[in-house]
NUMIVO-184371 format. One record per residue: residue in one letter; x, y, z of N, C-alpha, C in turn. Coordinates in steps of 0.1 Angstrom, whole numbers, plus 5000, padded with zeros to 4 digits. Example, Ala and Ser with C-alpha at 12.3 -4.5 7.8 and 13.67 -1.06 7.14 Angstrom:
BEGIN
A513249435078512349555078513249675078/S512849785071513749895071512950005079/
END
This chain:
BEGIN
X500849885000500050005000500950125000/X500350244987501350344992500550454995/X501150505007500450635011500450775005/X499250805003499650954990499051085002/X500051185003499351285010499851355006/X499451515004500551675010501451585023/X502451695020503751655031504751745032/X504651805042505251925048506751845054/X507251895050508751845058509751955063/X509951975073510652065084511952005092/X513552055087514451975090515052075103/X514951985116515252145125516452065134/X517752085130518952065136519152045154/X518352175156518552195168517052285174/X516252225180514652325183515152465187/X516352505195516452635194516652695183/X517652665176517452745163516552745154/X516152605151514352645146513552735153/X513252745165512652805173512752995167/X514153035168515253115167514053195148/X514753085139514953085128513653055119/X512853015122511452965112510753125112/X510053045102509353185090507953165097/X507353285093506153295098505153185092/X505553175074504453085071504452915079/X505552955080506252725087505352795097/X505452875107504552855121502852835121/X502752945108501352925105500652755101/X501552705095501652535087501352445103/X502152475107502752415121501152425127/X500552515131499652575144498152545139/X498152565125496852565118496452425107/X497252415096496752345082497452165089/X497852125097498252055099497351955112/X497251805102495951765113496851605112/X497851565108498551435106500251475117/X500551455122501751495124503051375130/X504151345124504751245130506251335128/X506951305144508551365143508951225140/X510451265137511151145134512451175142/X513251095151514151215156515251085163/X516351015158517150935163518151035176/X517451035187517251065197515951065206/X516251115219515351125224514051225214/X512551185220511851245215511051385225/X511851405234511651505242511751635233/X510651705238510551855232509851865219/X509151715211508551735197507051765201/X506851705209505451705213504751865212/X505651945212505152125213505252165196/X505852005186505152055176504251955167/X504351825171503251705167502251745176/X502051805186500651795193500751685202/X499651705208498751605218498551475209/X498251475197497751365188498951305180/X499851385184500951345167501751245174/X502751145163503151075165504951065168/X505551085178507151095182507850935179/X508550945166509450805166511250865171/X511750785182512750795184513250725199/X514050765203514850695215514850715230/X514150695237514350785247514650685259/X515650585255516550545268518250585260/X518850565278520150595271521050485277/X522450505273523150375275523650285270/X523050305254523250205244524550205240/X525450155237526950155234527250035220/X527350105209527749975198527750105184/X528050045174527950095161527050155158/X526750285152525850335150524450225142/X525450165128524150085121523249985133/X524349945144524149795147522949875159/X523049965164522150045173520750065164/X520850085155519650145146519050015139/X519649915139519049765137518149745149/X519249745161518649715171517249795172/X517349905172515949965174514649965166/X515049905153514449945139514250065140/X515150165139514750295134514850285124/X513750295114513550265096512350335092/X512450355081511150435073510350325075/X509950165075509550115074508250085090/X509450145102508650135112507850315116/X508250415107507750495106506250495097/X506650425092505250395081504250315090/X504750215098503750175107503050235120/X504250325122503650415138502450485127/X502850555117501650625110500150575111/X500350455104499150395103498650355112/X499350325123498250285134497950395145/X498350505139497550615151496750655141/X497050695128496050755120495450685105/X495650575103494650485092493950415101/X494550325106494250205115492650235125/X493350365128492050415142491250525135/X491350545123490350585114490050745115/X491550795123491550965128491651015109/X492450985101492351005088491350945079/X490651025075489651005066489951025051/
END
């Protein structure tokens, strides 16, 4: 199955400087026209939630301690588009929030 949507993509290095640095229309996108929202973020996912919302979906890491090779860590975790495509669907196909 492939998912067809509009798709806003916002690359923010660091939230202060996005914070800092975004344009009025990104905040307007952000606050208003946006009703799907997923961060992606190989780290902790602290601090996304003030831009996915209450509803949106945070994929990332939030234990620490892990010690190995970057790929062999990111196996471990399945951090993959593959498991982002599934957090998607099951907060918003699956439970029928997207129409």
């Amino acid at each position: 199955m492939i998912i067809q949507s509009n798709l806003l993509t916002i690359q923010g290095q660091c939230c202060n400087i996005f914070e800092q640095s975004r344009q009025d229309h990104v905040r307007r996108r952000l606050c208003c026209q946006l009703s799907v929202r997923i961060s992606i973020e190989l780290g902790t996912t602290l601090g996304w939630q003030q831009y996915v919302g209450m509803n949106g979906v945070r994929m990332g890491w939030d234990q620490f301690g892990e010690s190995a090779p970057a790929a062999d860590i990111i196996k471990e975790i399945d951090f993959t588009a593959d498991r982002a495509v599934r957090m998607y669907r099951a907060a918003y196909v699956e439970s029928s929030v997207v129409q």
